[in-house]
NUSE-543116 format. One record per residue (C-alpha): x, y, z. Coordinates in Angstrom, 2 decimals. Layout:
<sites>
       X       Y       Z
       X       Y       Z
...
</sites>
This chain:
<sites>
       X       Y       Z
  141.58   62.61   95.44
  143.98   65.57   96.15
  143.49   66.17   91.85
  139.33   66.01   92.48
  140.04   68.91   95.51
  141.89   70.85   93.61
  139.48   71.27   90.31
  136.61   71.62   92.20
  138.72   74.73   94.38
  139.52   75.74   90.47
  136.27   75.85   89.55
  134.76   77.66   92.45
  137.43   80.67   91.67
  136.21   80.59   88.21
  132.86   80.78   89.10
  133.33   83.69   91.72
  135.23   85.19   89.08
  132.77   85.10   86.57
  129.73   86.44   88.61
  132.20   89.33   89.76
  133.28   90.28   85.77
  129.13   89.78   85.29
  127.74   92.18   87.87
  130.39   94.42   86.69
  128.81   94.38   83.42
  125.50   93.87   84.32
  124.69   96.36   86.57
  121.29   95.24   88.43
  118.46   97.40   87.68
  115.06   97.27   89.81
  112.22   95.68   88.51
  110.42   98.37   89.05
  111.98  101.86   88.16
  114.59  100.43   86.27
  117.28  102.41   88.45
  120.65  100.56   88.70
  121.36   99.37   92.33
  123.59   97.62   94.31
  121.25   96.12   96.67
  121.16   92.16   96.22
  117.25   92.67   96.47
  114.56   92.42   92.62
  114.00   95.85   94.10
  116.25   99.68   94.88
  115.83  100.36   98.17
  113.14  103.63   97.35
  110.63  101.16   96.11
  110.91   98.58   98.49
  110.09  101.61  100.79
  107.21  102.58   98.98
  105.89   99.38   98.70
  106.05   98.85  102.55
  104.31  102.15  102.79
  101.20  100.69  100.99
  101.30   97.48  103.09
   97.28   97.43  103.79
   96.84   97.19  107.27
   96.44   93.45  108.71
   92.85   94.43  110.68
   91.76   95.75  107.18
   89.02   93.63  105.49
   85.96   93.62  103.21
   82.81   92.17  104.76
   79.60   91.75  104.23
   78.11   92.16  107.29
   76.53   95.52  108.17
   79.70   96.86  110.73
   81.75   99.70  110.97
   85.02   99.80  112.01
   88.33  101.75  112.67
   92.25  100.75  113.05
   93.36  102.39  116.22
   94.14  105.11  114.21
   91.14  106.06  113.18
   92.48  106.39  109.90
   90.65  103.62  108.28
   87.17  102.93  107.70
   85.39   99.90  106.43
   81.83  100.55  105.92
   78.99   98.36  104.35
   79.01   99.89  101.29
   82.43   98.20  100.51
   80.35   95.30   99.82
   80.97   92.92   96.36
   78.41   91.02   95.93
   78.80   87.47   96.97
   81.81   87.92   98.39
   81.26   87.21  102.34
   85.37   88.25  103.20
   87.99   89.91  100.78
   91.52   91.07  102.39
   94.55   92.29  100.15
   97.99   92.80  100.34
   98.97   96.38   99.24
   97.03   99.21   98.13
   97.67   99.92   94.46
   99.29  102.79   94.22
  103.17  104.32   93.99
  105.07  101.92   93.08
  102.58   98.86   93.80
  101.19   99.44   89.80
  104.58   99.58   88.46
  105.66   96.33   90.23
  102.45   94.52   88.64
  102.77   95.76   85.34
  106.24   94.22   85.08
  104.99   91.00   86.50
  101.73   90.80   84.57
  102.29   92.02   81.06
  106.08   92.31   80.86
  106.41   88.73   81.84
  108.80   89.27   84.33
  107.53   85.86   86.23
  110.60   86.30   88.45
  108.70   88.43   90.83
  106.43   85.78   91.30
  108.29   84.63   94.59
  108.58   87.94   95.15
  104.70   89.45   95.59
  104.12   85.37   97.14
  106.67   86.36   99.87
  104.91   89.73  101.03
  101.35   88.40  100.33
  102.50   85.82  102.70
  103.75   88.03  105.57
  101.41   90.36  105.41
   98.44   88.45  104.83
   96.48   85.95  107.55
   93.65   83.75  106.62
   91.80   81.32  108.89
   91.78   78.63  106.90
   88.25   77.94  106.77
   87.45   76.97  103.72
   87.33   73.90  101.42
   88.91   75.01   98.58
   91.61   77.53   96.74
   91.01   78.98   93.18
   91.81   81.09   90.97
   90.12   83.88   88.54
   91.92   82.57   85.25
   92.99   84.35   82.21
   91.18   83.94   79.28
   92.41   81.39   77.08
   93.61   83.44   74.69
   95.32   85.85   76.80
   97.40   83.49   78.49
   98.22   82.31   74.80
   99.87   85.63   74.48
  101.69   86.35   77.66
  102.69   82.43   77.61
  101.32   82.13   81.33
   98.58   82.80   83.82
  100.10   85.16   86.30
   97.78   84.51   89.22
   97.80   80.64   88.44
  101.74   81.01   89.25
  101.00   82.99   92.22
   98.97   80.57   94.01
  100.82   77.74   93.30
  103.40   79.56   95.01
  101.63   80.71   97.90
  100.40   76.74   98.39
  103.92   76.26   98.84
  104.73   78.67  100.92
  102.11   77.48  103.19
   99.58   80.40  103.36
   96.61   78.51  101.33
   95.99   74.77  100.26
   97.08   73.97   96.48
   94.42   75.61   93.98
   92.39   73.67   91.73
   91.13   75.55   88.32
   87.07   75.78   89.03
   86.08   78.64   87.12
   86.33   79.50   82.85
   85.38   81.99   80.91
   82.11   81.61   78.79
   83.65   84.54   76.24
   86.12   86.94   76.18
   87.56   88.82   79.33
   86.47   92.63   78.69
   90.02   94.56   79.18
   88.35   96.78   82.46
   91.90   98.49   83.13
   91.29  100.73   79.99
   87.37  101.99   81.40
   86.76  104.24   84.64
   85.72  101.92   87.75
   81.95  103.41   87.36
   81.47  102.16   83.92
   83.30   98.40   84.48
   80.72   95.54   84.32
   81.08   92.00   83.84
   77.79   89.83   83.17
   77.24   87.56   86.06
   76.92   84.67   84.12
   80.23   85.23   82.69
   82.03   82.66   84.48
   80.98   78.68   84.85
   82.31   75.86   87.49
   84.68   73.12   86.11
   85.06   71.71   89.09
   82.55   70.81   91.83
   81.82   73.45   94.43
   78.68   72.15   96.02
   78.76   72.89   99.94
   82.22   73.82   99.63
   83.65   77.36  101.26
   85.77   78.94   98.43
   88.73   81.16   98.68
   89.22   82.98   95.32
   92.69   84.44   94.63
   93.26   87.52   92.37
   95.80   90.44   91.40
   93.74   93.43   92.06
   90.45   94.40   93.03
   88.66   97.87   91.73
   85.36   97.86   90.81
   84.80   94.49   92.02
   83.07   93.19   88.83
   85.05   90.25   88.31
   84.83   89.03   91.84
   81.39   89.27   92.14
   80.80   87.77   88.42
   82.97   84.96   90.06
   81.42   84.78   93.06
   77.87   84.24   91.14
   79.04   81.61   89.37
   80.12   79.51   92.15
   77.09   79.98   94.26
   74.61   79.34   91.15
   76.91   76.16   91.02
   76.17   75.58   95.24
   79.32   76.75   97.05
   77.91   77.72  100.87
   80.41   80.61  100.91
   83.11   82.66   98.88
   86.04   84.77   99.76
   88.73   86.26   98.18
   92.24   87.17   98.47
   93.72   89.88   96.53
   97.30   91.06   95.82
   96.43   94.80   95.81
   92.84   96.96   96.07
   92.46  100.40   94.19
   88.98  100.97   95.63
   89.38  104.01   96.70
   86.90  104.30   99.64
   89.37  102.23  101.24
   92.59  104.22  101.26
   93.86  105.81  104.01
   92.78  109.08  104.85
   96.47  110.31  105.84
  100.07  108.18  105.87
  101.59  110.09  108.10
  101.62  107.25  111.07
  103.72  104.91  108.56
</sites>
């Protein structure tokens, strides 16, 4: 017994030892700016502050319905012409900007899947849905997209924010009828998607959606989305989105933060 204790106290050295000689070699860099660090955080400590200074603001939404409203600030407004098309409610996370495009870049096309947990965790916390709906999807990558990355980033995101608690496991409901049209590479006016783009795999009939996504900008997708699953009979859609670039909806100062 006493022998057992003592190679399992031998083995914990070793191992303490080891991770000290390996930070010491590997210095930590952030995901992000690639800046060595110290902090035991994926992130240096300058872009975890910029990326709570793009935190959207939790009475910030996307509506359809013909309001318009103001934080307390009067900093923000959401007006009726921030409408996508079929989409009754859409609330994000962070706006994209500073460092919030760098830390999605990484995750998306440099496969750093790590930060998965990561982007789950602040979605999470900063992020508050009623829970009124029926059921949790996902836009999906195109087949041969997720060939080449060798994953569907926002498939692994909300399968990780069904664990954490914040929506209900997702089900794949939508596919692509052709191609995914790379929209990052044209200006927001000229991005279109054709609204029959998309088709149901699953059934949506009467059903409340919740449609999760990376980032929202022209809104083309969404609402090509959104088309499919009403033409397929689903009462209601709304989506949840890790950042928004639309720029009608950033703030008009930062200076509160």
């Amino acid at each position: 017994m006493s022998f057992s204790l003592s190679r399992c106290s031998r083995f914990e050295s070793i191992k303490k030892v080891s991770k000290r000689a390996l930070a010491t070699i590997l210095v930590p860099q952030c995901a992000c700016c690639r800046q060595a660090h110290q902090s035991p955080e994926r992130l240096c400590a300058a872009c975890l502050s910029s990326l709570r200074a793009n935190v959207c603001p939790g009475s910030m939404r996307l509506s359809n319905d013909p309001v318009v409203s103001r934080s307390n600030f009067g900093r923000y407004r959401i007006a009726n012409t921030q409408k996508i098309a079929g989409v009754t409610h859409l609330q994000s996370a962070f706006f994209y900007r500073d460092v919030v495009p760098d830390l999605l870049i990484r995750w998306k096309y440099d496969g750093m899947v790590e930060l998965t947990d990561l982007l789950a965790s602040w979605v999470t916390d900063y992020c508050q849905l009623s829970h009124s709906y029926d059921l949790v999807t996902i836009i999906p990558c195109h087949w041969r997209r997720r060939f080449n990355r060798g994953f569907d980033h926002v498939w692994l995101l909300a399968n990780t924010l069904a664990k954490t608690g914040l929506i209900e496991p997702p089900i794949r409901t939508l596919k692509h009828s052709k191609p995914l049209p790379f929209l990052h590479l044209q200006a927001a006016s000229d991005r279109h998607i054709d609204p029959n783009h998309f088709r149901t795999v699953h059934p949506v009939k009467g059903k409340r959606v919740l449609v999760i996504d990376d980032v929202v900008t022209s809104g083309a997708t969404l609402k090509a989305a959104a088309a499919a699953l009403q033409q397929a009979g689903a009462e209601e859609v709304n989506a949840l989105t890790v950042a928004t670039a639309r720029e009608p909806l950033l703030p008009a100062s930062r200076t509160w933060i």
